[in-house]
Residue, then its C-alpha position, 0 to 999 in steps of 0.5 A: x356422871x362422867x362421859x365414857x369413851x370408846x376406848x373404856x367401851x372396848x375394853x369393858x365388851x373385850x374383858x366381858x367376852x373373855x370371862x364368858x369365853x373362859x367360862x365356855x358360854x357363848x357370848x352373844x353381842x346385839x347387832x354383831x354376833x356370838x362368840x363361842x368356843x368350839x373343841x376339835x379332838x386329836x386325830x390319827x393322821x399320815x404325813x410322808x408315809x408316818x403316824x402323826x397325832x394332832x393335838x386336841x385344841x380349842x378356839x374361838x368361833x364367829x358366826x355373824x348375826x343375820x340382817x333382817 
C-alpha cells in the first residue's frame, strides 16, 4: 500500500468538509473542532438618515474544541 501524504490528507478533510458543509451538517474534526453554517437573515437598518436592507447571507462557523 502506498504511503499517503500530507497534502492527499488535506485535501481528502478539505473536500469531506465542503460536502458536509454544502449538505448544512456540521462537520466535527477530533482534536480540532466543528464546522458549521450558520444563517443571519436580512434586516432593516438606516445609514445617513436612508433605509438600507441588508441581505440575508450564510457562513461558515468555528467553535474550537475544548482541551480537557
Amino acid at each position: 500500500m502506498p504511503a499517503i501524504s500530507r497534502d492527499q490528507v488535506v485535501a481528502a478533510l478539505a473536500e469531506t468538509l465542503r460536502e458536509r458543509l454544502l449538505a448544512r451538517k456540521p462537520a466535527h474534526v477530533p482534536g480540532l473542532g466543528t464546522f458549521s453554517i450558520n444563517h443571519t437573515p436580512s434586516e432593516v437598518g438606516e445609514s445617513e438618515g436612508e433605509m438600507v436592507l441588508t441581505a440575508p447571507r450564510d457562513y461558515v462557523a468555528f467553535e474550537p474544541e475544548e482541551k480537557n
